[in-house]
Backbone bond lengths (Angstrom), bond angles and torsions (degrees), N, CA, C in turn:
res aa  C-N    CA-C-N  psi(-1)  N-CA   C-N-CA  omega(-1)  CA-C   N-CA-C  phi
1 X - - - 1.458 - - 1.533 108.93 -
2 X 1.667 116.11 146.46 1.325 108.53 -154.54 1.623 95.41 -90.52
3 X 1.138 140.42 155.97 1.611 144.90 170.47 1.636 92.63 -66.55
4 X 1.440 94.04 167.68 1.722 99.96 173.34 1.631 85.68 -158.15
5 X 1.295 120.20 152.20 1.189 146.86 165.08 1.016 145.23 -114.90
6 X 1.225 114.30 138.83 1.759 100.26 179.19 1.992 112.18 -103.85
7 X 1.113 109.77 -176.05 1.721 103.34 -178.25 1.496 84.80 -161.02
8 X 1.482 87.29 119.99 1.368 116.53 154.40 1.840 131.84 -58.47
9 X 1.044 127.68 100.82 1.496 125.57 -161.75 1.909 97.50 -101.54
10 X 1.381 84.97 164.56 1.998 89.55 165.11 1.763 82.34 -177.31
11 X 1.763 73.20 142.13 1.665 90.23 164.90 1.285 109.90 -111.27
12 X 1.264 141.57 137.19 1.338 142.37 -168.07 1.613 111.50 -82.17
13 X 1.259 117.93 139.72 1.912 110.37 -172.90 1.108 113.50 -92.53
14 X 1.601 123.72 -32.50 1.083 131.20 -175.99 1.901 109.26 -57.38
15 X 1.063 118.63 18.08 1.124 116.55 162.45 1.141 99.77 -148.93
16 X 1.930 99.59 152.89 1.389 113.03 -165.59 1.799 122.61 -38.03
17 X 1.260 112.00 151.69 1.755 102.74 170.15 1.938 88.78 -127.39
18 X 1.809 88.89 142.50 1.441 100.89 171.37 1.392 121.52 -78.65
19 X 1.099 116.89 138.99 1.615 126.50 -175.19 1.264 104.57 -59.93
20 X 1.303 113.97 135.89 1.473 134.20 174.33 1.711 111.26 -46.79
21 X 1.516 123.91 125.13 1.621 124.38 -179.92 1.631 87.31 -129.31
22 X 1.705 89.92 99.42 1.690 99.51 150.32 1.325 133.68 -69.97
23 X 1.219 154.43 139.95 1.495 164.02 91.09 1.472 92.19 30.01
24 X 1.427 99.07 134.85 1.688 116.55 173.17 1.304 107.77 -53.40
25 X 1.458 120.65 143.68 1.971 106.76 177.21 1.440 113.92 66.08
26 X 1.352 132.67 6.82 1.342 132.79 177.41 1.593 115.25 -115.74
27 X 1.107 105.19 117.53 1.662 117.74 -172.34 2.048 118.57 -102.42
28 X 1.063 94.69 163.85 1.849 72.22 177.81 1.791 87.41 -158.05
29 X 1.495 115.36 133.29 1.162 126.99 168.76 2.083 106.75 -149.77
30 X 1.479 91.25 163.05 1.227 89.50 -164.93 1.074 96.51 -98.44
31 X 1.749 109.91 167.01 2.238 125.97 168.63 1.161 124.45 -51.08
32 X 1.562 106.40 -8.36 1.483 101.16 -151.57 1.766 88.83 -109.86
33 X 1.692 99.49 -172.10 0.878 152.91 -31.44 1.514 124.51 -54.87
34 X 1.406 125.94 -17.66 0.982 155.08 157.75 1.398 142.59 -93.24
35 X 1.453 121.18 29.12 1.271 123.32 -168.22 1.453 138.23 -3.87
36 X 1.167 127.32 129.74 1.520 142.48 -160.05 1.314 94.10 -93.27
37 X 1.172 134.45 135.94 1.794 136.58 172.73 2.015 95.95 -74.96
38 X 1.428 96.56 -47.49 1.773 99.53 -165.97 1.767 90.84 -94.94
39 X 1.024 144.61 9.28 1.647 124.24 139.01 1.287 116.89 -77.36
40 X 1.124 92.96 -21.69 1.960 104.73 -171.17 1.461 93.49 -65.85
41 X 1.665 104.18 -55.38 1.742 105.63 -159.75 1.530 105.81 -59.70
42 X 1.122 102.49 -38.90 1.579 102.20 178.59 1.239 134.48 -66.81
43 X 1.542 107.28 -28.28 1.365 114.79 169.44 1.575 101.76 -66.15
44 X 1.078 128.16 -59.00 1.640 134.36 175.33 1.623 105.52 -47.85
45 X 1.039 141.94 -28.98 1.516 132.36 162.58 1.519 104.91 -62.75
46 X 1.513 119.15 -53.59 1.654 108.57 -169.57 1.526 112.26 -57.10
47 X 1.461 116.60 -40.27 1.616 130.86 168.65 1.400 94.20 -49.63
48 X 1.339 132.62 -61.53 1.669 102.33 -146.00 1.741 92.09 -84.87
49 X 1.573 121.04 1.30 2.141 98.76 -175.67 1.766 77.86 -93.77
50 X 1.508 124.22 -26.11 1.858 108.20 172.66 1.098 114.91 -56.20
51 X 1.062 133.29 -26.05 1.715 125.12 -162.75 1.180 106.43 -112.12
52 X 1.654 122.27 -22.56 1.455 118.87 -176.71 1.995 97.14 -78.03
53 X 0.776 122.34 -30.14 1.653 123.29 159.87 1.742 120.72 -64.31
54 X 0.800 104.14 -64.63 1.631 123.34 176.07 1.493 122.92 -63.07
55 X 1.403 114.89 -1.13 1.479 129.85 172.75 2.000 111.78 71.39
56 X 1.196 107.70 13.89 1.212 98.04 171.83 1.713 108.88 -95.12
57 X 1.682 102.69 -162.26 1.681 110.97 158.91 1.370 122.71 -140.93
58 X 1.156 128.85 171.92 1.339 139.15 167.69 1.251 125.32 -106.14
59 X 1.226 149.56 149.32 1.027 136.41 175.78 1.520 98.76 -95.91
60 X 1.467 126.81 157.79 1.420 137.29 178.48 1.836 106.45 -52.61
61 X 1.391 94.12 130.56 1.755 100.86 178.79 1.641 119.80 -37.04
62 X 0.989 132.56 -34.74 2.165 123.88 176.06 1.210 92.60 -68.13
63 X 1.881 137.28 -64.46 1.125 125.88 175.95 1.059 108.80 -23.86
64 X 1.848 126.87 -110.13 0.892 124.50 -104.89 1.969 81.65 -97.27
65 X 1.277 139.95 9.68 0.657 145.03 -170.77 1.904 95.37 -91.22
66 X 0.681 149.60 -50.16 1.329 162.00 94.29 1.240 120.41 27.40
67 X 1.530 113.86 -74.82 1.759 95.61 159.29 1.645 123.39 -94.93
68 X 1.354 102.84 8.47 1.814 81.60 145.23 1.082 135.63 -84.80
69 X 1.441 129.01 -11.71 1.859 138.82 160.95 1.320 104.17 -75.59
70 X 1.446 116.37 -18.27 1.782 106.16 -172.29 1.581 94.77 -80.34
71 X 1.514 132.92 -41.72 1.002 154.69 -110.34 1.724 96.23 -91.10
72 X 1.602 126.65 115.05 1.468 119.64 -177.49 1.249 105.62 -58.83
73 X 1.524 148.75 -15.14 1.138 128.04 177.55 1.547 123.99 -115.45
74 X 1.511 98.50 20.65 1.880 112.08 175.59 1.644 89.20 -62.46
75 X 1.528 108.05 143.66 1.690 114.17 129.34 1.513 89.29 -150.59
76 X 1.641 111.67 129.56 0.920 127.17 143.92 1.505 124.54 -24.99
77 X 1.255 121.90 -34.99 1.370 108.64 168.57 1.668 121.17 -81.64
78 X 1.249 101.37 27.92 1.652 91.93 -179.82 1.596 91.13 -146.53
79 X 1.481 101.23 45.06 1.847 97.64 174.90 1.374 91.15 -121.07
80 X 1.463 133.94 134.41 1.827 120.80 -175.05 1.087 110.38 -113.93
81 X 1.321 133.12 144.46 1.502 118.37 -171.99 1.527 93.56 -135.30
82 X 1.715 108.64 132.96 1.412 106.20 162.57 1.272 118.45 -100.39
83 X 1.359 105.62 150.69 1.890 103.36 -175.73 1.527 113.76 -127.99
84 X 1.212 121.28 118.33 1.293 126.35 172.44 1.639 115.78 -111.13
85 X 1.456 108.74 117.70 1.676 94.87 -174.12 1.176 119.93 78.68
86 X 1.570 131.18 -2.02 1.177 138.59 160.71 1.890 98.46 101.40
87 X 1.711 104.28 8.47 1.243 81.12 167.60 1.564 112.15 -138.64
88 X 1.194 119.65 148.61 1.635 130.59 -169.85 1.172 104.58 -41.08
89 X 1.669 123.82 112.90 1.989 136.63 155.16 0.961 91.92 -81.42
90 X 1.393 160.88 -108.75 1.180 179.89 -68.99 1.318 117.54 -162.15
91 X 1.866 94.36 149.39 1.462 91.77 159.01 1.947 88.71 -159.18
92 X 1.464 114.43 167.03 1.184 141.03 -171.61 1.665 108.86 -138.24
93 X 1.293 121.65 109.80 1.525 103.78 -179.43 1.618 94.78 -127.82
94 X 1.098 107.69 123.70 1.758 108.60 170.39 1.812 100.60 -115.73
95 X 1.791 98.38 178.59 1.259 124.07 -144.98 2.000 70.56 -117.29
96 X 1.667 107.34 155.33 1.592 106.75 170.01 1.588 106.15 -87.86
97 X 1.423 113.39 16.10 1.601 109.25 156.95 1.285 122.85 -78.59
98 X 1.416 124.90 -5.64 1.805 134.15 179.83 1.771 84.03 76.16
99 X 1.392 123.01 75.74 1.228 137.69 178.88 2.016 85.31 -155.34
100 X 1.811 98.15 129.29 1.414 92.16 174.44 1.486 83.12 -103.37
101 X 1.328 122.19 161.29 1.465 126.51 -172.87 1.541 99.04 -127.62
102 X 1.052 131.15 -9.74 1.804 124.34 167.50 1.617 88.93 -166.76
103 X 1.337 80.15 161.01 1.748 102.43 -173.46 1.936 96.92 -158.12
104 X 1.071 117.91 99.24 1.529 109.67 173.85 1.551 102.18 -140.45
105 X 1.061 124.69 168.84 1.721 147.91 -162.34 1.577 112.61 -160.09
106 X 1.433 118.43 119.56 1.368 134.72 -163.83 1.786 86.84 -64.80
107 X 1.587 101.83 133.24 1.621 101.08 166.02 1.326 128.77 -54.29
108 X 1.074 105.83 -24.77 1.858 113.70 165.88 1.488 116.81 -34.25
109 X 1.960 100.65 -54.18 1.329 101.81 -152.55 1.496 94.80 -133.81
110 X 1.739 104.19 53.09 1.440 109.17 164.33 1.899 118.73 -97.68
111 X 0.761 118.62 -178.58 1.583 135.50 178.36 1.877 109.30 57.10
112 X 1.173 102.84 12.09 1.658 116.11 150.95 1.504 145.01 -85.93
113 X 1.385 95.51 3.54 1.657 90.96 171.15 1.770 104.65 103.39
114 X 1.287 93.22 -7.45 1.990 86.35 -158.74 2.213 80.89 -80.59
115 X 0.650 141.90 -114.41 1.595 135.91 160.14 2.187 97.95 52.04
116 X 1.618 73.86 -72.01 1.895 72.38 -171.52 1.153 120.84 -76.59
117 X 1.492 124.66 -20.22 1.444 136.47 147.27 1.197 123.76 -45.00
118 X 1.080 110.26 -30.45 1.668 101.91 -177.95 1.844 97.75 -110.34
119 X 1.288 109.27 -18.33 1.634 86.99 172.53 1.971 97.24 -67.40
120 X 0.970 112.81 -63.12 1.830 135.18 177.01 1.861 97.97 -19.03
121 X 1.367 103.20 -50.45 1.835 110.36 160.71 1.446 134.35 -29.34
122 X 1.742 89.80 -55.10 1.378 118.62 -169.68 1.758 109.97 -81.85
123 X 1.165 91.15 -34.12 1.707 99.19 177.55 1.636 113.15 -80.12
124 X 1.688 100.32 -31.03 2.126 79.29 157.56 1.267 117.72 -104.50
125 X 1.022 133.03 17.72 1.405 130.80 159.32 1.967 110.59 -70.09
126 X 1.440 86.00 -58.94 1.378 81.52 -168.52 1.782 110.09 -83.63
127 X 1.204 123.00 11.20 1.362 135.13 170.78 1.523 90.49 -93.84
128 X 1.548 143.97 -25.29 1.345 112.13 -167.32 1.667 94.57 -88.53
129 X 0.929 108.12 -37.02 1.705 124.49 -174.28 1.710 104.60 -58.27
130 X 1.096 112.87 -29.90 1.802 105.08 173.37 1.236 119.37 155.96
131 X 1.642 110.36 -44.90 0.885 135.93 -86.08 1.952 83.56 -112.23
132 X 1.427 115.24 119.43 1.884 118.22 -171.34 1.346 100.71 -72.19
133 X 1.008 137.39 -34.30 1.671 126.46 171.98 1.796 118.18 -124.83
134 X 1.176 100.53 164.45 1.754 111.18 149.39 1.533 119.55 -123.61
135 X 1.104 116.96 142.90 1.970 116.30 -168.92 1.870 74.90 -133.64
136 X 1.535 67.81 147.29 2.321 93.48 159.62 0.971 75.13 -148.18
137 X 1.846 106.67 -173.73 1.338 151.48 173.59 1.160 106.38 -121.74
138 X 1.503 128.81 161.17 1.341 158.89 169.30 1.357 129.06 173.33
139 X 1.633 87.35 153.93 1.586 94.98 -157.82 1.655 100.98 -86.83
140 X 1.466 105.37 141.60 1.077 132.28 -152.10 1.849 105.32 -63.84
141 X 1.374 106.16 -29.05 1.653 115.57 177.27 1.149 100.15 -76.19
142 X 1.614 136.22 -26.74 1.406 117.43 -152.73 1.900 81.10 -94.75
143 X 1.684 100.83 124.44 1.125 112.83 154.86 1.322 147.53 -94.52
144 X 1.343 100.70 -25.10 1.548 115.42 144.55 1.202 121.04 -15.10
145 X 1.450 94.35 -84.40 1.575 109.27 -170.46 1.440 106.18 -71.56
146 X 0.930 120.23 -29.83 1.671 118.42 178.24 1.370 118.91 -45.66
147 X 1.987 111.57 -54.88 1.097 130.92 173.82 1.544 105.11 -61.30
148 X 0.913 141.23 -46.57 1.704 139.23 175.84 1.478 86.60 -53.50
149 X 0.955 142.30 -74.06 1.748 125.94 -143.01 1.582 101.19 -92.23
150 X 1.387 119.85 -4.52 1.741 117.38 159.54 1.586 102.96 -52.12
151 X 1.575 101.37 -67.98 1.465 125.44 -170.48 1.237 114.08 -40.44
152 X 1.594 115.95 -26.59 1.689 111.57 -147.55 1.938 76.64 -115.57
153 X 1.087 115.47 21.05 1.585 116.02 176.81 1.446 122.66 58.68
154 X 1.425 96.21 20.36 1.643 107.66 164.49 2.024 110.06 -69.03
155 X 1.259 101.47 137.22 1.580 108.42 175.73 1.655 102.54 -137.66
156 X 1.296 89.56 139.51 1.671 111.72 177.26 1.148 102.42 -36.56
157 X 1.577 124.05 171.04 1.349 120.38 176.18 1.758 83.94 -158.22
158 X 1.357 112.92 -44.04 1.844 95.47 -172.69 1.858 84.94 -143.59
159 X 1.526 90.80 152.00 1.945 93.60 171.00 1.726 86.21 -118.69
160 X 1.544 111.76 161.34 1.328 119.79 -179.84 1.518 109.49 -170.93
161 X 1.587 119.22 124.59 1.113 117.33 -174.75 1.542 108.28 -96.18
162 X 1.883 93.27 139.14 1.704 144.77 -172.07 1.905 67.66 -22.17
């Protein structure tokens, strides 16, 4: 059986990050301060058509909906949601460690920029908050996404097999 890996990325803060350029008709606000049950659900639909492409999974919406409020490093203000048409393309959810923990975009409304916009999100959020880096994970086949976080000047930092 073949190994598979994941690679640890971080973009460094201490140097400038470019301001977020949305897509015409594309909006982006966060879960918080008060969480939405049906932004939530929706953000959890764009995750499970991201991962059913991208080789990951989701657990069913009460789950994992459930332990992300249980979760010591949820804040609703660092979950991003893009909206086109009033309904969720995107979403970005990080950890308050400057760890993004999912990043997916409905296939509809991929190869537009909404992806690097909401990573571009994540990098001034957690640049206003302090914070000298951001790290994710990804799996080492998905090139897609790989190439988005080359671009956005993310560099490996550790490889480690699944």
């Amino acid at each position: 059986m073949a190994k598979h890996y994941v690679l640890r990325m971080r973009r460094d803060l201490l140097e400038p990050v470019e301001a977020p350029v949305w897509p015409a008709g594309v909006t982006v606000r966060t879960l918080g301060p008060k969480p939405d049950r049906n932004d939530a659900k929706a953000a959890h639909s764009v995750l499970e058509s991201g991962f059913w492409e991208g080789g990951g999974g989701a657990p069913i919406f009460p789950r994992w909906w459930k332990a992300l409020r249980k979760d010591s490093e949820f804040d609703p203000a660092l979950v991003f949601l893009a909206f086109e048409d009033g309904q969720v393309v995107g979403m970005a959810q990080c950890w308050t460690s400057a760890f993004v923990k999912d990043l997916a975009v409905q296939p509809r409304a991929r190869r537009r920029g909404i992806g690097r916009a909401l990573m571009l999100s994540t990098f001034e959020a957690f640049a206003k908050r302090g914070a000298a880096h951001v790290d994710l994970k990804v799996r080492e086949e998905n090139e897609t996404a790989f190439g988005l976080y080359q671009s956005l000047r993310m560099r490996i930092v550790s490889r480690d097999a699944e």
